[in-house]
FISE-121157 format. One record per residue: residue number from 1; chain; x, y, z of N, C-alpha, C in turn. Coordinates in Angstrom, 2 decimals, always signed. Example, Ala and Ser with C-alpha at 12.3 -4.5 7.8 and 13.67 -1.06 7.14 Angstrom:
FISE-121157
[r 1,"A",[+13.19,-5.69,+7.80],[+12.30,-4.50,+7.80],[+13.20,-3.30,+7.80]];
[r 2,"A",[+12.85,-2.25,+7.08],[+13.67,-1.06,+7.14],[+12.90,+0.03,+7.87]];
//
This chain:
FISE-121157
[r 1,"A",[+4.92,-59.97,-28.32],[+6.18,-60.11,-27.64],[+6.97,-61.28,-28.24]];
[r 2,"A",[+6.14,-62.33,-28.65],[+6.87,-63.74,-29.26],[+8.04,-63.42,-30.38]];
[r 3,"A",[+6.77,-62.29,-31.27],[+7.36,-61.96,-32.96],[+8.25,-61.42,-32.63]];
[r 4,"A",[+8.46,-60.40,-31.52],[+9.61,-59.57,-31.18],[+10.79,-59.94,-30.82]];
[r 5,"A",[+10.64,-61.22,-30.13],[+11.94,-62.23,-29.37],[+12.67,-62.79,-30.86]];
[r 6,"A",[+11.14,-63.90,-31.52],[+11.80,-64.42,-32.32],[+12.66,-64.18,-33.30]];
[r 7,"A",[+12.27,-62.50,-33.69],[+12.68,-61.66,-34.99],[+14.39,-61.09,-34.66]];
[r 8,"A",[+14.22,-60.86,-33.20],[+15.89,-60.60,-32.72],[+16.61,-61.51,-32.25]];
[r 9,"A",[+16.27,-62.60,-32.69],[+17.43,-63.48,-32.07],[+17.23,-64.24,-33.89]];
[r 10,"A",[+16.61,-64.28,-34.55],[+16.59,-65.27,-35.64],[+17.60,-65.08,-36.67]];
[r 11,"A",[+18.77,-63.99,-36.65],[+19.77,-63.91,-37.15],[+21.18,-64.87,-36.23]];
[r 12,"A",[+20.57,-65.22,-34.70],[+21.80,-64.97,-34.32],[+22.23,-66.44,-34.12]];
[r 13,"A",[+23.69,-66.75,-33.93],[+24.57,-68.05,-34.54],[+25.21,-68.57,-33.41]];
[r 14,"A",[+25.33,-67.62,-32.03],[+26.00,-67.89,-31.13],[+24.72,-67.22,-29.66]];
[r 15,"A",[+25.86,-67.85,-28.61],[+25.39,-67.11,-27.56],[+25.15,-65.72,-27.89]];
[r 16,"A",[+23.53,-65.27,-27.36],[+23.46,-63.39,-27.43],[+22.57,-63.11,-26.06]];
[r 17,"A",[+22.93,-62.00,-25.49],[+21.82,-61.33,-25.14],[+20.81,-60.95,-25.42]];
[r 18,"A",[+19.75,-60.87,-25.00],[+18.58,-60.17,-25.26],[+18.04,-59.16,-24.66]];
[r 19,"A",[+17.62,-58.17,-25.57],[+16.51,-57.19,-24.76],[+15.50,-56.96,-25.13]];
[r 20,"A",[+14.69,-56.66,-24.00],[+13.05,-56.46,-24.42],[+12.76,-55.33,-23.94]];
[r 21,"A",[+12.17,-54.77,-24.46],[+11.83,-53.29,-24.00],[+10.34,-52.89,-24.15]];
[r 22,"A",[+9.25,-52.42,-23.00],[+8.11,-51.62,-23.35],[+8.11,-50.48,-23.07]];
[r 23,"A",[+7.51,-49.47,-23.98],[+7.68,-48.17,-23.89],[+6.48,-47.87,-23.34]];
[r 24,"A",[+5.97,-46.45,-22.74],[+4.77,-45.99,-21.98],[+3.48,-46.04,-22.93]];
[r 25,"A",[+3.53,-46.40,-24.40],[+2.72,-46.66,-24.97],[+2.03,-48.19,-24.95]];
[r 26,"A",[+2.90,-49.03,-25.13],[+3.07,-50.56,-24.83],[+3.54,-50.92,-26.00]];
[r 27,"A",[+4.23,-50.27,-27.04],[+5.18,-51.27,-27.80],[+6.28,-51.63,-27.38]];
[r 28,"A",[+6.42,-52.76,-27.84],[+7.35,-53.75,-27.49],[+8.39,-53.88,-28.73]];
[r 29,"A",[+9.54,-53.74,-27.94],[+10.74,-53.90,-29.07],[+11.72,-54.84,-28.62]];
[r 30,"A",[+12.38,-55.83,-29.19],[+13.98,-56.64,-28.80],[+14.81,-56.47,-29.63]];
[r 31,"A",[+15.85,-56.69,-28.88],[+17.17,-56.62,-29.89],[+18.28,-57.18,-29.10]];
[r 32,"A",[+19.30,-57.68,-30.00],[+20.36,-58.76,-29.75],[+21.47,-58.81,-29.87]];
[r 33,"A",[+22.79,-59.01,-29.11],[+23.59,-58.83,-29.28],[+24.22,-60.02,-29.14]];
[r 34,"A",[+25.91,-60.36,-29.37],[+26.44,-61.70,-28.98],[+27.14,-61.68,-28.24]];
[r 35,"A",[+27.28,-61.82,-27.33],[+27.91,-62.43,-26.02],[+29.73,-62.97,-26.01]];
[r 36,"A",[+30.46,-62.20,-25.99],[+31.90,-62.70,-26.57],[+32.71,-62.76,-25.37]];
[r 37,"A",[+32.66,-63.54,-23.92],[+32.84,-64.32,-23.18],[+32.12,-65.38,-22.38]];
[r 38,"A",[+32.86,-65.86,-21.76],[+31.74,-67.32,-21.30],[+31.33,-67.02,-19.92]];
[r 39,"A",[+30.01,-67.65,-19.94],[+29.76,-67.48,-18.60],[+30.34,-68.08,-17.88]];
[r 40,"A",[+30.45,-67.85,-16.29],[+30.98,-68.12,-15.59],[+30.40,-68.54,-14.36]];
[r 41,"A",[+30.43,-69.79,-14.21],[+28.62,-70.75,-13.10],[+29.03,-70.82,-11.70]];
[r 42,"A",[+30.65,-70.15,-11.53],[+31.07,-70.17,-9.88],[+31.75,-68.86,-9.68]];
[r 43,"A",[+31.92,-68.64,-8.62],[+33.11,-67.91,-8.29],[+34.46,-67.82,-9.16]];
[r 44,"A",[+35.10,-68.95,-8.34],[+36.20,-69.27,-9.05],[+36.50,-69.58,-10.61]];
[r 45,"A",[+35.54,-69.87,-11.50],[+36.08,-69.27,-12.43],[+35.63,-68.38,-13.39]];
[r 46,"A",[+35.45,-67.37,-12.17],[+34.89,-65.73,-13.20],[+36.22,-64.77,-13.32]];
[r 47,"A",[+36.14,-64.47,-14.49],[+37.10,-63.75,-14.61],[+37.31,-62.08,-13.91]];
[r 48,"A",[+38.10,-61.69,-13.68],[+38.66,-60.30,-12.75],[+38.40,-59.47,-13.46]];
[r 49,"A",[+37.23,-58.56,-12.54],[+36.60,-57.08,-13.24],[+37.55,-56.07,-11.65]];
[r 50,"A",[+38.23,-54.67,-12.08],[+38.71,-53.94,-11.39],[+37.17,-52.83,-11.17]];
[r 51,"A",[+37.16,-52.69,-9.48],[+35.87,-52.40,-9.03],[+36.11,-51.17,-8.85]];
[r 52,"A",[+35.57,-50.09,-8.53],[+35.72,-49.01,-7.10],[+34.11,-48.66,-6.56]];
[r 53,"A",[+34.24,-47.95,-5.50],[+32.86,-48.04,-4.37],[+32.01,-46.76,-4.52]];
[r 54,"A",[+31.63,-46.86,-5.16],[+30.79,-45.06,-5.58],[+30.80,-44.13,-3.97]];
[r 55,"A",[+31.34,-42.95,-4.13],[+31.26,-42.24,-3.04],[+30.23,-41.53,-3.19]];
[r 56,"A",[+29.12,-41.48,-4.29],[+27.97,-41.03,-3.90],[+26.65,-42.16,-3.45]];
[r 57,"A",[+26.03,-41.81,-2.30],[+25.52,-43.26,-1.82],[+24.02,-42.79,-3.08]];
[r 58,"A",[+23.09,-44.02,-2.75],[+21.94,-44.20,-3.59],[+20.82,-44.53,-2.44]];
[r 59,"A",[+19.90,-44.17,-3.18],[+18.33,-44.15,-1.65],[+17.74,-45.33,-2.15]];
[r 60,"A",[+18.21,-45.80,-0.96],[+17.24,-47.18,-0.95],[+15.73,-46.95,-1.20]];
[r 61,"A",[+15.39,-45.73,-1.55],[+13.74,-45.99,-1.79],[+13.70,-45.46,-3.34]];
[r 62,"A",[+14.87,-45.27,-3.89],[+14.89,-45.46,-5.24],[+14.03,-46.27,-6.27]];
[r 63,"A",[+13.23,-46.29,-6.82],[+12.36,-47.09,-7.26],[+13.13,-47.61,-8.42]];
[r 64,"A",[+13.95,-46.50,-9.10],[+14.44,-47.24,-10.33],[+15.18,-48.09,-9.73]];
[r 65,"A",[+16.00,-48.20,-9.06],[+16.70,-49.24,-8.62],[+16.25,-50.27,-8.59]];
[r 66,"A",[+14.87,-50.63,-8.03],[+14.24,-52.05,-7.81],[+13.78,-52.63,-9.34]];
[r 67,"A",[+13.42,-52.03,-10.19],[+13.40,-52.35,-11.53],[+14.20,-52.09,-12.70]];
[r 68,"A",[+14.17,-52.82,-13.30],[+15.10,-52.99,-14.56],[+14.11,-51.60,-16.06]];
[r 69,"A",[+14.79,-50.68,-15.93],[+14.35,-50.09,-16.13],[+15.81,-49.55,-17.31]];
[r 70,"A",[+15.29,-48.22,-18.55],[+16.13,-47.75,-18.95],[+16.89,-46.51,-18.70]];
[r 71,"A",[+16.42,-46.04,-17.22],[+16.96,-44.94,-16.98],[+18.03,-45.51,-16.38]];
[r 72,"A",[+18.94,-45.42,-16.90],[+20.56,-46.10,-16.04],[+21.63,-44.23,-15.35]];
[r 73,"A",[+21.01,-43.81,-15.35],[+21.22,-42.43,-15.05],[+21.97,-42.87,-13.47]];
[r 74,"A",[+21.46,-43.36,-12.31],[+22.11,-43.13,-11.46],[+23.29,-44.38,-10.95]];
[r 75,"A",[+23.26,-45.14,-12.21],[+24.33,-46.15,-12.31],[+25.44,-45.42,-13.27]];
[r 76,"A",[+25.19,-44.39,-14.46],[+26.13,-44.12,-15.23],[+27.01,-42.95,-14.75]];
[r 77,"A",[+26.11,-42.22,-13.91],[+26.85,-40.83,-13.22],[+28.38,-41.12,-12.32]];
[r 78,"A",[+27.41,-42.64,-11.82],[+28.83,-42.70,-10.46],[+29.47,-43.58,-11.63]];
[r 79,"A",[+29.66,-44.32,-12.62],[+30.52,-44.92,-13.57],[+31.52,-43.90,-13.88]];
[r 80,"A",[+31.06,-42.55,-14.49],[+31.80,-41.85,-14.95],[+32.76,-41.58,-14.01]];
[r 81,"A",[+32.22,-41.19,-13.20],[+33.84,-40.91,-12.38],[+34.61,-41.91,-12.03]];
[r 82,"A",[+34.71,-42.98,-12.65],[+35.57,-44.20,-11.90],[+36.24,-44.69,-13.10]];
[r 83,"A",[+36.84,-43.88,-14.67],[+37.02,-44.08,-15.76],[+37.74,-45.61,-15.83]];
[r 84,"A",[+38.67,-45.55,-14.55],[+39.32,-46.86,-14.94],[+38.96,-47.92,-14.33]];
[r 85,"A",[+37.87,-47.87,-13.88],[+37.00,-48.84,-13.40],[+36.18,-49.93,-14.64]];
[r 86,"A",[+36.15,-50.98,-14.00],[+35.50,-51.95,-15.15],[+33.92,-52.16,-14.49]];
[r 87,"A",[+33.41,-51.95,-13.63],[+32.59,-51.48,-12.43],[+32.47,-50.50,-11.26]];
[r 88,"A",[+31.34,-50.49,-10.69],[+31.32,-49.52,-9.38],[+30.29,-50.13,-8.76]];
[r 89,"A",[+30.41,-50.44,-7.50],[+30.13,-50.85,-6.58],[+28.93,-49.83,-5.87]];
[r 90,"A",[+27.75,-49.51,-5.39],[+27.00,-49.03,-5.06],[+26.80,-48.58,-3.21]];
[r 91,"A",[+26.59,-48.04,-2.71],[+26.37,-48.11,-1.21],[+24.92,-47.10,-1.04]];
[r 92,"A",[+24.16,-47.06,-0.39],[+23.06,-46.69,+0.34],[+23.55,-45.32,+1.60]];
[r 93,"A",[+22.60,-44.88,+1.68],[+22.64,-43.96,+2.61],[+23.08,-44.08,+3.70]];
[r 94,"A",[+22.59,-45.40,+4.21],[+22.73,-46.34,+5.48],[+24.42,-46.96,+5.41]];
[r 95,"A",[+25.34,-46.42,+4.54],[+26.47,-47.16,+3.91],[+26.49,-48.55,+4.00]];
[r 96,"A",[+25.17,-49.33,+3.45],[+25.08,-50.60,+3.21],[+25.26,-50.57,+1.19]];
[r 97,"A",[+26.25,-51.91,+1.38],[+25.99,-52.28,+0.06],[+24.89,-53.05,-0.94]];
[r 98,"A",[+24.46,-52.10,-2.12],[+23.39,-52.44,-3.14],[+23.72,-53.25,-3.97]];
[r 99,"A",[+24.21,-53.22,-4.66],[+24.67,-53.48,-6.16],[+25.27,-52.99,-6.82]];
[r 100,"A",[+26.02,-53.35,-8.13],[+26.82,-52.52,-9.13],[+25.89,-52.24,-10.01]];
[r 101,"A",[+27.27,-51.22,-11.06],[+25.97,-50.90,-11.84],[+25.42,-51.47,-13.12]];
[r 102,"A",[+26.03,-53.10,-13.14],[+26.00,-53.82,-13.84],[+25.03,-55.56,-13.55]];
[r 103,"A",[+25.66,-55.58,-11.81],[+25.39,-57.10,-11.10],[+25.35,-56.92,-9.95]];
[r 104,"A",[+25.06,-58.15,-9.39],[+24.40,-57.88,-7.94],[+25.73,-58.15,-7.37]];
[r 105,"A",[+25.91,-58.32,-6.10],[+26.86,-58.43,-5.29],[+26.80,-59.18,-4.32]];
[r 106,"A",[+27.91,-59.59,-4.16],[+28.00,-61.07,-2.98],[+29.41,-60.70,-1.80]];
[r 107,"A",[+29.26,-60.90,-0.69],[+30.57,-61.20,-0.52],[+30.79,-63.00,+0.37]];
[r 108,"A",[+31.61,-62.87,+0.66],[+31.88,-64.87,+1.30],[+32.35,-64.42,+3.29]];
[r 109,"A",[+30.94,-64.63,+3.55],[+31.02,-64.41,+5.29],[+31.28,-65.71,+5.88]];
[r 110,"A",[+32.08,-66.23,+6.46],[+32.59,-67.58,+7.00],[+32.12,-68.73,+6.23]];
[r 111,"A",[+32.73,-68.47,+4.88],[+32.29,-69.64,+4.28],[+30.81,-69.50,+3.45]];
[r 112,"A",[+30.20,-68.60,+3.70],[+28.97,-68.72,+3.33],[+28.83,-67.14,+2.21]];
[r 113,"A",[+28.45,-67.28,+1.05],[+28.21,-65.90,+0.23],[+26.86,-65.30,+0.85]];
[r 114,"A",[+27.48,-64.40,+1.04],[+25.82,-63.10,+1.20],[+26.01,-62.06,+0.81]];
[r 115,"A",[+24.21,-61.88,-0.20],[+24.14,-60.79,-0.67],[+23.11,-59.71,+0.25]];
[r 116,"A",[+23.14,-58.57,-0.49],[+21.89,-57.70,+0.30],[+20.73,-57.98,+0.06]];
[r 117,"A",[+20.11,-57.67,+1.13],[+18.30,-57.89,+0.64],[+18.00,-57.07,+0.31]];
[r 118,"A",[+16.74,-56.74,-0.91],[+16.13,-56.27,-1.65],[+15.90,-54.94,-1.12]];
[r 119,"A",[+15.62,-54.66,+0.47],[+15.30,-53.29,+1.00],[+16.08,-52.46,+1.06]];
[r 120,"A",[+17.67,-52.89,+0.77],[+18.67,-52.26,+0.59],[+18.81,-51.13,-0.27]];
[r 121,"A",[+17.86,-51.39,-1.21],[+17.60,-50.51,-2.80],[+18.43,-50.98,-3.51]];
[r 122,"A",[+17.94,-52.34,-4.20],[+18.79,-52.96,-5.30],[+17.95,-53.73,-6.51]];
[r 123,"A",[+18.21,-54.01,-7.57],[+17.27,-54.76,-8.49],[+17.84,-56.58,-8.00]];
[r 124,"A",[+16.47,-56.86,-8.34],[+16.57,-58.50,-7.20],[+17.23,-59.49,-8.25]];
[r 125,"A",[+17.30,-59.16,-9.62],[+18.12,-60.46,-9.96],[+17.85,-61.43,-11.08]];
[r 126,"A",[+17.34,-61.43,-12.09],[+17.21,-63.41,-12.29],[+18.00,-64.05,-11.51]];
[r 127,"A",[+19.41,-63.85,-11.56],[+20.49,-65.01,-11.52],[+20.74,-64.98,-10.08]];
[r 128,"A",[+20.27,-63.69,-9.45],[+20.57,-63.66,-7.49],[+19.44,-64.42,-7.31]];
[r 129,"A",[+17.87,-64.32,-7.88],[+17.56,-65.11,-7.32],[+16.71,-66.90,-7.41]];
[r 130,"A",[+17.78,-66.99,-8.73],[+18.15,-68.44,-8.96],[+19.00,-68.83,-8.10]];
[r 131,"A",[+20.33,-68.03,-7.86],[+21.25,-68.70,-6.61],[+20.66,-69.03,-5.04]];
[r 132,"A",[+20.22,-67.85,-4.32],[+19.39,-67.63,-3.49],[+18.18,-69.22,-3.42]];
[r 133,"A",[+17.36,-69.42,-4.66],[+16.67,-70.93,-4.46],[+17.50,-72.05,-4.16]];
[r 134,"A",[+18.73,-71.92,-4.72],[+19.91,-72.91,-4.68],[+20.35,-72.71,-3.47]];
[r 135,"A",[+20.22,-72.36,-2.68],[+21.16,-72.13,-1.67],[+22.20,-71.29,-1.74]];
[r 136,"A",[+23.02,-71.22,-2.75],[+24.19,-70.82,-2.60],[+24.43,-69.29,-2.51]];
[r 137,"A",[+23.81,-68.42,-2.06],[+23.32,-67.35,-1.38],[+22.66,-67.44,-0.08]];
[r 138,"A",[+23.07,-66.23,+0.93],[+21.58,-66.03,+1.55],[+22.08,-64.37,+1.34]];
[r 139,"A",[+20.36,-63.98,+2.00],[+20.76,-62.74,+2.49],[+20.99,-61.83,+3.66]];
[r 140,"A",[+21.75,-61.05,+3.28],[+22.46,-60.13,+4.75],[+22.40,-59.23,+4.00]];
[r 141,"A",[+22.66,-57.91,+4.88],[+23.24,-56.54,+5.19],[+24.67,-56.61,+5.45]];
[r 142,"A",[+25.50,-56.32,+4.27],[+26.96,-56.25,+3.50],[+27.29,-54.57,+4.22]];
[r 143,"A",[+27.79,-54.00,+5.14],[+28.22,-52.43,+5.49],[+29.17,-52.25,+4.20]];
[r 144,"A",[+29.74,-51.18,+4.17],[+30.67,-50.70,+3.72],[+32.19,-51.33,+4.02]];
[r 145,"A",[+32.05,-51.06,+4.94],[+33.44,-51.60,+5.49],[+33.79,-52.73,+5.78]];
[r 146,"A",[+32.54,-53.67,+5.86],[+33.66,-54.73,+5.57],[+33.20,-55.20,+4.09]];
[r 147,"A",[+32.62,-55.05,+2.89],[+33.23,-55.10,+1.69],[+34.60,-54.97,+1.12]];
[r 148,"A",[+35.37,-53.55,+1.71],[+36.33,-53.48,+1.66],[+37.29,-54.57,+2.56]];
[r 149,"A",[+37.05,-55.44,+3.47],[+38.20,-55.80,+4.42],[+37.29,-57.50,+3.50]];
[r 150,"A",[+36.26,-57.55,+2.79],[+36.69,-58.90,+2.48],[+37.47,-59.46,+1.44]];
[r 151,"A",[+37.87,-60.93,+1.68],[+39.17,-61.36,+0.66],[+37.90,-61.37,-0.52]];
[r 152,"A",[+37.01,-61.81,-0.59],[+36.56,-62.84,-1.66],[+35.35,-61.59,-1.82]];
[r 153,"A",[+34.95,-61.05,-2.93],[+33.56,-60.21,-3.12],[+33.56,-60.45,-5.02]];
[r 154,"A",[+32.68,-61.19,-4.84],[+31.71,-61.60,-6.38],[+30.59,-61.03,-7.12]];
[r 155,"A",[+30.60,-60.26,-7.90],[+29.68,-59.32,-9.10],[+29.36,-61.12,-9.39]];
[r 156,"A",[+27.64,-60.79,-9.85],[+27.08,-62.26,-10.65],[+25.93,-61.86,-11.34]];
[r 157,"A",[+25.70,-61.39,-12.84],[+24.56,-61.65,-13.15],[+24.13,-62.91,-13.81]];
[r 158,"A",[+22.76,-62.41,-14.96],[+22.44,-63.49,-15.17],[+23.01,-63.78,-17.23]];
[r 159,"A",[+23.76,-62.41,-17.46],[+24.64,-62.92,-18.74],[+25.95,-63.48,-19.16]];
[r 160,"A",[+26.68,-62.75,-17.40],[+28.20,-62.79,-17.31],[+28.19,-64.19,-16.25]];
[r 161,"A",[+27.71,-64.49,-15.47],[+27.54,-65.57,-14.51],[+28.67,-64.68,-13.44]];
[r 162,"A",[+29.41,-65.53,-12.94],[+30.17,-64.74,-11.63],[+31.24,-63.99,-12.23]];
[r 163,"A",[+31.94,-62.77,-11.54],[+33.42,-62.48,-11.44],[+33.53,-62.16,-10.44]];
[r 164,"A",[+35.24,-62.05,-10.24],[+35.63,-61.55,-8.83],[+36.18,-60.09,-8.78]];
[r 165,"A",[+36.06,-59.32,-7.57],[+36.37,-57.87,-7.73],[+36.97,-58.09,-6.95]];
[r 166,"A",[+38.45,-56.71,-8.08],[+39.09,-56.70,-7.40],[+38.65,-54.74,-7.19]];
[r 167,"A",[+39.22,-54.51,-6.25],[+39.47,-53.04,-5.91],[+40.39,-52.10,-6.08]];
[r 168,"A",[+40.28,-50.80,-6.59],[+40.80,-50.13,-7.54],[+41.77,-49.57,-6.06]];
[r 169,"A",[+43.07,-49.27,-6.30],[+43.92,-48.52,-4.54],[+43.67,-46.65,-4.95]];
//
């Protein structure tokens, strides 16, 4: 796994992503890309991704969901239909909000950001739950509706750091 990290990033000159990948055999492959905006370590200054709310919900007992996995199949289906979307926003059966199909999701409840908990059917995070140790998370159960009625709702992973969504009319 070392040779694999070291070998895809040892070209690279700037900030990159990384990926690691094991296949059902157990080879291991990475590869790297560069990163051509800055992260963003708050809210306020993440830059504006245009959202919309997938109208097909997702089962919280989704397994791919809880892992980072390469089947992005039920993140790319509801993408497609949202062409002018820069994201899509996820909801559950329960019309609780999951995740996008990119970052986790936050919204700002009296002052305080909360995201969903994990039973929601969502992947948990590096960077949700680096914030989450920090405090600057907790977690709740986000409905549907009031995602939509809040001012402030923040996409955050752990390559892009925060942005703010806005919602597609």
């Amino acid at each position: 796994m070392d040779a694999a990290l070291e070998a895809a990033i040892s070209d690279a000159d700037s900030a990159s992503r990384v990926r690691l990948t094991l296949d059902r055999d157990g080879e291991i492959a990475a590869e790297a890309s560069e990163i051509s905006y800055p992260f963003a370590a708050d809210f306020e200054a993440g830059p504006e991704v245009r959202v919309a709310i997938a109208a097909e919900p997702v089962s919280s007992k989704n397994v791919f969901l809880f892992h980072k996995t390469t089947n992005r199949d039920p993140y790319a289906r509801r993408m497609k239909r949202y062409p002018s979307a820069d994201d899509v926003i996820l909801v559950n059966e329960s019309r609780c909000v999951t995740e996008s199909s990119i970052a986790n999701v936050a919204v700002r409840r009296d002052g305080v950001w909360v995201t969903p908990p994990l039973d929601d059917g969502l992947l948990g995070g590096v960077y949700r739950r680096y914030l989450l140790a920090e405090g600057v998370l907790v977690e709740g159960p986000i409905e549907r509706d009031e995602l939509v009625a809040s001012e402030e709702v923040g996409l955050f992973n752990s390559v892009r750091g925060w942005c703010r969504a806005r919602f597609l009319g």
